[in-house]
C-alpha positions as CSV (number, residue, x, y, z in Angstrom):
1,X,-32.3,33.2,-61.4
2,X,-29.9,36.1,-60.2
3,X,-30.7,36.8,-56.3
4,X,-32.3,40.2,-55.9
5,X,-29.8,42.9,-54.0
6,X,-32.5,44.9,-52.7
7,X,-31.8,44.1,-48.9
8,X,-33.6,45.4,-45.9
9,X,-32.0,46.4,-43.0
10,X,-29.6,43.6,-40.9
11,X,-29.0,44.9,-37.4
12,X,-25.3,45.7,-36.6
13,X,-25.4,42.6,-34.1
14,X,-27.2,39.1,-34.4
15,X,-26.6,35.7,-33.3
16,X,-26.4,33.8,-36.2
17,X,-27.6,29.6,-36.7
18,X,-24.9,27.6,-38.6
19,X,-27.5,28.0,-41.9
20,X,-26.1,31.4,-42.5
21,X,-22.5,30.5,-41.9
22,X,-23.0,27.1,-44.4
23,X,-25.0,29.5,-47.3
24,X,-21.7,30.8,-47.1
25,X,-19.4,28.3,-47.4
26,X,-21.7,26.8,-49.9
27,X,-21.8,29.6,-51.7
28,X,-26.2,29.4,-51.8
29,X,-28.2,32.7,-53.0
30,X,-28.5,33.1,-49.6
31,X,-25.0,33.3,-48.6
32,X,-24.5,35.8,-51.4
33,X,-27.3,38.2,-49.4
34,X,-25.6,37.3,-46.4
35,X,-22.5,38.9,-48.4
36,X,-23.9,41.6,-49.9
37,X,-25.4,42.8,-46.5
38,X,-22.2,42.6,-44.8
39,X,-23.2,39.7,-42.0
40,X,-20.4,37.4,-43.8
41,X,-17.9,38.4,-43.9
42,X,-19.4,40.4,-40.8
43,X,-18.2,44.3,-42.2
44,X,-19.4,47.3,-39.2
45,X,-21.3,44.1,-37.4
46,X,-21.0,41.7,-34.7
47,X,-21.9,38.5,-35.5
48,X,-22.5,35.7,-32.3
49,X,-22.9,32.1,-32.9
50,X,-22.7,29.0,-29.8
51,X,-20.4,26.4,-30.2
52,X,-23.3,24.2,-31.5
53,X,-23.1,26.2,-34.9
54,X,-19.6,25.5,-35.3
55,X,-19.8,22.1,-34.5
56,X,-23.1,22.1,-36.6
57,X,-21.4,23.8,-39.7
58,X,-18.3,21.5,-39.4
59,X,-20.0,17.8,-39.8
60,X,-22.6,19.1,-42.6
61,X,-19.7,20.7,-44.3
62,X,-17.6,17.4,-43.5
63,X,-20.4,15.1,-45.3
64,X,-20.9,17.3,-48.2
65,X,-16.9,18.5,-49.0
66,X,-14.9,16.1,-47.3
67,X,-12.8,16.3,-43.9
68,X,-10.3,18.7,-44.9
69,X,-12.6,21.3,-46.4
70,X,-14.4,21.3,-43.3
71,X,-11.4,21.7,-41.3
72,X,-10.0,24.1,-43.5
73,X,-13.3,26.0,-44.1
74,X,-13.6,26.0,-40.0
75,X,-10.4,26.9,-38.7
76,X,-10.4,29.9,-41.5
77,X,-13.9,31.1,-39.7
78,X,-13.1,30.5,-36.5
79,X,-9.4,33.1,-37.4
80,X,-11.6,35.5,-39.7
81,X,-13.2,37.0,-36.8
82,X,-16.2,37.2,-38.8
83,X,-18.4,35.4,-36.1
84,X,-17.5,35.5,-32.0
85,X,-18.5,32.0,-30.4
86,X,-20.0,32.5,-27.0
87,X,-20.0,29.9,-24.7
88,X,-21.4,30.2,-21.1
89,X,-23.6,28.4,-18.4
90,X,-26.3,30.8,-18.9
91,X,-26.5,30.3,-22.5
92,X,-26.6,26.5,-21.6
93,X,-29.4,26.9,-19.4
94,X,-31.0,29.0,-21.7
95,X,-30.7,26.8,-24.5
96,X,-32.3,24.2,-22.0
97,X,-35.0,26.0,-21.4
98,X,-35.5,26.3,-25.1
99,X,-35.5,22.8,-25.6
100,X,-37.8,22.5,-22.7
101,X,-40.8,24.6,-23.5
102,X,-40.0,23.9,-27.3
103,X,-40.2,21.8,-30.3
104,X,-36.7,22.9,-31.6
105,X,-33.8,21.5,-32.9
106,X,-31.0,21.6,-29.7
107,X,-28.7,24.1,-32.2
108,X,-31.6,26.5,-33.1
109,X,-32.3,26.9,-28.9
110,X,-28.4,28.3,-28.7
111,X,-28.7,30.7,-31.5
112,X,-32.0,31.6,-29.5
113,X,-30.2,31.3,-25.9
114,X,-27.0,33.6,-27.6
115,X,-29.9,35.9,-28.6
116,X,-31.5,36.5,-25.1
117,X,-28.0,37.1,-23.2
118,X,-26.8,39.1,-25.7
119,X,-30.3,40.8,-25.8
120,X,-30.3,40.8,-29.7
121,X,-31.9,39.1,-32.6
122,X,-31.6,35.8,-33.8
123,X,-31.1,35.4,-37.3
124,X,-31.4,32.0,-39.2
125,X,-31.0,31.8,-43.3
126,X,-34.9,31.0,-43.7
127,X,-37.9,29.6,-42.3
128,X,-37.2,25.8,-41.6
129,X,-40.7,23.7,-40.9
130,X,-39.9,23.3,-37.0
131,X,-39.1,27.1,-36.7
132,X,-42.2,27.9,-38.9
133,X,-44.6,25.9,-36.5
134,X,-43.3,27.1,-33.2
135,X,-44.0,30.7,-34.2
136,X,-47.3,29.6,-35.3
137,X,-47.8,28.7,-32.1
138,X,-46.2,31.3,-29.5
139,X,-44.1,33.7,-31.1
140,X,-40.3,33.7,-29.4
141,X,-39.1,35.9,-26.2
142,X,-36.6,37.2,-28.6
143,X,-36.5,39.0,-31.9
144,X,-36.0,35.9,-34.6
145,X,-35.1,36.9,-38.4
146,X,-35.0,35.0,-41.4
147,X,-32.4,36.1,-44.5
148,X,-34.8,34.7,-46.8
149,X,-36.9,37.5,-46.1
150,X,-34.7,40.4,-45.6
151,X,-34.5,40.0,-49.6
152,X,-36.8,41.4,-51.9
């Protein structure tokens, strides 16, 4: 079934879990929204990821494609400029205190953490269970958005 291109609004700067970049790379519905709205390759955006989503993309890539797709695949994101990786002692700490106060994957608290310093939404390519439960419970200090529904 074709993916609908009626998209709503993407902010012009997010900090983006490694689920958009791998939509991408595996070419997903979702990576063609994440296209078509310009977050990938990033066109009149900024797009912020932690280390964690490189490292993240690069081993699920690895398992599914092989070594040198992932290193290939990797390397060409990382020189595309389509995503500036932060890395920092206060997005550490954040990310800690993430982890802390939450049941969260370690990766989904940086894209949180790069969220908070950057003051700027979070965006992850939909709702995964763990994300889905926490904001049952508390809703997050930051802005979180899902691709999945920017789509209709």
């Amino acid at each position: 079934m074709p993916l609908k291109r009626k998209l709503l609004r993407i902010p012009r700067q997010l900090s983006i879990d490694s689920s958009i970049i791998l939509a991408h790379f595996f070419g997903e519905e979702l990576g063609e929204a994440a296209k078509a709205s310009g977050i990938l390759p990033a066109r009149r955006r900024t797009n912020y990821c932690a280390r964690t989503a490189i490292s993240e993309s690069y081993y699920i890539l690895c398992r599914n494609e092989g070594k040198d797709y992932a290193s290939e695949g990797i390397q060409s994101l990382l020189m595309s400029n389509y995503v500036t990786v932060l890395s920092s002692d206060e997005i550490d700490i954040e990310a800690g205190r993430y982890k802390c106060s939450r049941a969260l994957s370690l990766a989904d608290c940086y894209v949180l953490a790069v969220a908070k310093v950057k003051h700027i939404p979070a965006m992850f390519a939909r709702r995964e269970d763990d994300i889905k439960k926490e904001l049952e419970r508390q809703s997050f200090d930051v802005p979180a958005l899902f691709l999945e529904d920017r789509i209709w």
